[in-house]
C-alpha positions as CSV (number, residue, x, y, z in Angstrom):
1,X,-13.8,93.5,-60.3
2,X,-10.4,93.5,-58.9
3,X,-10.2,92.2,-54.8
4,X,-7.2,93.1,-53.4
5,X,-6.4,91.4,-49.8
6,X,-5.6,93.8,-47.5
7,X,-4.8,92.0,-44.6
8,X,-1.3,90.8,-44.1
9,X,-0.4,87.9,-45.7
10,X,1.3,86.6,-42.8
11,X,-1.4,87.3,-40.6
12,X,-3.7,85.2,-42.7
13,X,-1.0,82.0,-43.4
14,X,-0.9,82.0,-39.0
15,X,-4.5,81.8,-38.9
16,X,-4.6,79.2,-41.4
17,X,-1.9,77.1,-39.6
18,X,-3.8,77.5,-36.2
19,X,-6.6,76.4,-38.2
20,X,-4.8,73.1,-39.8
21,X,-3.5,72.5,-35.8
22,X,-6.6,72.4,-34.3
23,X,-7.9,70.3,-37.1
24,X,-5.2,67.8,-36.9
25,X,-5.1,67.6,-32.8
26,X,-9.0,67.0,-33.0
27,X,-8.0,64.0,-35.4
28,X,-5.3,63.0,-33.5
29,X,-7.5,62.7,-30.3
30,X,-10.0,60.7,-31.8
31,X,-7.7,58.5,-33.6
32,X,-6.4,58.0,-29.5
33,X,-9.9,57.3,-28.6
34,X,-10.4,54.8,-31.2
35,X,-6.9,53.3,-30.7
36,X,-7.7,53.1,-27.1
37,X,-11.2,52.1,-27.3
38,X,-9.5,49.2,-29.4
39,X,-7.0,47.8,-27.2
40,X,-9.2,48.1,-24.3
41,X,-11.2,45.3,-26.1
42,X,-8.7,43.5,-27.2
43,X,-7.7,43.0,-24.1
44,X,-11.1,42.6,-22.4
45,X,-11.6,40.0,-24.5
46,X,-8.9,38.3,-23.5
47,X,-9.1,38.3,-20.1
48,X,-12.9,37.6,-20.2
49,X,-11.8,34.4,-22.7
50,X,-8.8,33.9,-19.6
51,X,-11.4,33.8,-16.7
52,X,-13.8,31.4,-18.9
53,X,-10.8,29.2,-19.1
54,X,-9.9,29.5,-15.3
55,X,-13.7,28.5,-14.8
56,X,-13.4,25.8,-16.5
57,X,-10.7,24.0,-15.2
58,X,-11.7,24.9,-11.9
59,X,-14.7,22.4,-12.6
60,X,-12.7,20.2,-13.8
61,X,-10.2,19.9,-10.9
62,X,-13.3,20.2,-8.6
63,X,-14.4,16.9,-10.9
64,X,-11.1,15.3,-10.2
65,X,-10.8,15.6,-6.6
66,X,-14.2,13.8,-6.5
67,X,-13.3,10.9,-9.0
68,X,-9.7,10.7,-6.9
69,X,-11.8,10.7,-3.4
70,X,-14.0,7.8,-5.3
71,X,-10.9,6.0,-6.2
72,X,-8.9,6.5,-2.5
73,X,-12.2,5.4,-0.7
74,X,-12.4,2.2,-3.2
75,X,-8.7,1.8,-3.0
76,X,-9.4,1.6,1.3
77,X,-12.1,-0.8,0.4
78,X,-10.1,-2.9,-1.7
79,X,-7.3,-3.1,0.9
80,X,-10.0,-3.7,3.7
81,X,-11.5,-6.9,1.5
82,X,-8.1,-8.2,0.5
83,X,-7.3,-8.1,4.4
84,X,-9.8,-9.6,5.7
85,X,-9.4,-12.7,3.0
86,X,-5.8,-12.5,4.2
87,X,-7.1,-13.2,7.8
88,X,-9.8,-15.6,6.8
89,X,-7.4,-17.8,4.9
90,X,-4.7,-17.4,7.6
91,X,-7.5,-18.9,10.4
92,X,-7.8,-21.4,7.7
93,X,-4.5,-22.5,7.6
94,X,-3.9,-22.3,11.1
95,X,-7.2,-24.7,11.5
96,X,-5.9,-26.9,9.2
97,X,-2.7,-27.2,11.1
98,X,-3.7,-27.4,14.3
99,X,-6.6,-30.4,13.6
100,X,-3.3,-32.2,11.8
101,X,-1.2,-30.9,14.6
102,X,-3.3,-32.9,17.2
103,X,-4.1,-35.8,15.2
104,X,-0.5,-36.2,14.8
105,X,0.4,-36.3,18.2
106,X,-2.6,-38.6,18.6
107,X,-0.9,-41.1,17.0
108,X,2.7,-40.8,18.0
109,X,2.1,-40.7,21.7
110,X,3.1,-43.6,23.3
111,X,1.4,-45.9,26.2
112,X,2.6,-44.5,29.6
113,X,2.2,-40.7,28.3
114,X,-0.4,-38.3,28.3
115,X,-0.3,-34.4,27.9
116,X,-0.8,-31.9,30.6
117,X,-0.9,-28.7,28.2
118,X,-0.5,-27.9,24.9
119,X,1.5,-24.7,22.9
120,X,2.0,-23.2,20.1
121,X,4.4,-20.3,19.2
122,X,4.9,-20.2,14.9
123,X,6.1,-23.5,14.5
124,X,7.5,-24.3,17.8
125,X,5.0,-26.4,19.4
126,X,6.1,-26.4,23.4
127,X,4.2,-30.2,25.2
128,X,3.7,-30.2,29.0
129,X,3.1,-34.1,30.2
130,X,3.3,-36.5,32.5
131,X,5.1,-40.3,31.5
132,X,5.7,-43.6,33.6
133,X,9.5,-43.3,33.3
134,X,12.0,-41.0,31.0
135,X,12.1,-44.2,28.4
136,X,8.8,-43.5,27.9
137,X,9.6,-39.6,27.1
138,X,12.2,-41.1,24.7
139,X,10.1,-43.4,22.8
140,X,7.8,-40.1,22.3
141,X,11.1,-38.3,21.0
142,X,11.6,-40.9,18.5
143,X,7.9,-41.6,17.4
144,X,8.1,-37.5,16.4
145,X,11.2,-37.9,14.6
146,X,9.8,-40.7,12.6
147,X,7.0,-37.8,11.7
148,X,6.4,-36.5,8.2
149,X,4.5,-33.2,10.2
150,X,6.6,-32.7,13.1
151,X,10.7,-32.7,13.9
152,X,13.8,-31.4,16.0
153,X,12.0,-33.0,19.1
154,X,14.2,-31.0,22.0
155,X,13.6,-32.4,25.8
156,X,13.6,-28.9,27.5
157,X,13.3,-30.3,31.3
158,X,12.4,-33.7,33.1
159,X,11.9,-33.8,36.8
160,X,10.0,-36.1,39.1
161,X,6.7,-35.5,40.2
162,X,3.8,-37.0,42.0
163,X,0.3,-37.5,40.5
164,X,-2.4,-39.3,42.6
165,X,0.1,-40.6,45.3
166,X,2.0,-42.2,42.6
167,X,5.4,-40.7,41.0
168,X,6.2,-40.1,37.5
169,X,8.1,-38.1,35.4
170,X,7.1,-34.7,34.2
171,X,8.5,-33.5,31.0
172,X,8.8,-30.6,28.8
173,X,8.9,-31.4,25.4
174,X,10.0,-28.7,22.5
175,X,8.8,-29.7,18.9
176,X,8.9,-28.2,15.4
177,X,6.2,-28.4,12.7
178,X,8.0,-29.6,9.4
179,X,7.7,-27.2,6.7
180,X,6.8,-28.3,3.4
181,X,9.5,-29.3,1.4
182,X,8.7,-26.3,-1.7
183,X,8.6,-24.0,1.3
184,X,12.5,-25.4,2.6
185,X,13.9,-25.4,-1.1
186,X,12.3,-21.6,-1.5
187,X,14.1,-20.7,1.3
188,X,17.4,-22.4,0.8
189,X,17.1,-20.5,-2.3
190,X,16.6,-16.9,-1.1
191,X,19.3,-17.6,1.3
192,X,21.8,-18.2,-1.1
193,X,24.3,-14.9,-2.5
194,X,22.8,-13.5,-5.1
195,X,20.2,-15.5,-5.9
196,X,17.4,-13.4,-7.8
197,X,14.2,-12.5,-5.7
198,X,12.4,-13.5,-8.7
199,X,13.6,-17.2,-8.0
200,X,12.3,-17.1,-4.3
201,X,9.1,-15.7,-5.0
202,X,8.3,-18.1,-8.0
203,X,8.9,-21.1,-5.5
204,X,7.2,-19.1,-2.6
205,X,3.6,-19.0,-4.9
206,X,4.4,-22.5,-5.7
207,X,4.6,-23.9,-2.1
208,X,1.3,-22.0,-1.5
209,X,-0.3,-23.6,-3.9
């Protein structure tokens, strides 16, 4: 049997165009979707791998802070210890000096001379006393000169006073404590023009010692 078609022909090629249209917009929407679907995850992923990365070194700085609060409050502890040994041995020194301070003057004062007060500023020592007559202040000037602890022995004022109905001579006496002689050369040293710091300190830790 012979089947003739008739419809028009152009008819028919429209409806099969609309056809291949709808057919290719329905693929072309769920090829969107699927593209779209896919970044979304891509990026998801990403910024869910982001945040566990944030997290993290959120703990971590949180761990930090701690170990550098541990470390400042040691550090304050450190400084605290290494202070008070600084004032311990300081008192020591000071002890030291003023027992050899005293027994030095012990020895060097003369007959005819005894001490009303004693100070101590640094190395200046300042003596407040009484004497039988000026020659006797001068014999204590040169006994202190003739000291390996003490020098520079100034006279800052003599007058005449009277002490149990009898007169003598009050005097004020100005004295220096001699430094040790590793102490004087590290000094001469920094003193001098360009001399290296390194020098000074070197012979600074040996005087200490």
């Amino acid at each position: 049997m012979i089947r003739i078609n008739l419809l028009p022909h152009r008819v028919e090629k429209r409806r099969q165009r609309r056809q291949q249209f709808y057919v290719t917009a329905a693929l072309m929407l769920v090829l969107g979707a699927l593209v779209g679907f896919g970044v979304h995850y891509v990026y998801a992923s990403r910024i869910e791998a982001q945040e566990a990365r944030n997290t993290l070194l959120k703990t971590e700085i949180a761990k930090l802070d701690r170990d550098i609060a541990e470390i400042r409050r040691l550090r304050e502890q450190i400084d605290a210890l290494l202070a008070r040994k600084q004032i311990i041995e300081s008192l020591q020194s000071v002890r030291a000096e003023t027992v050899h301070l005293f027994n030095e003057l012990a020895q060097r004062m003369p007959d005819g001379v005894y001490l009303k007060s004693i100070k101590q500023t640094g190395k200046r020592v300042t003596l407040v006393g009484y004497a039988q007559s000026n020659a006797r202040v001068s014999h204590l000037m040169r006994n202190v000169e003739a000291s390996e602890f003490l020098e520079n022995p100034t006279l800052i004022e003599a007058k005449a006073a009277t002490v149990d109905s009898r007169r003598l001579s009050e005097f004020t006496l100005g004295i220096a404590i001699r430094l040790p002689q590793a102490e004087v050369d590290a000094q001469a040293q920094s003193a001098k023009p360009g001399a290296p710091a390194t020098s000074a300190a070197s012979a600074a830790k040996g005087a200490a010692k």
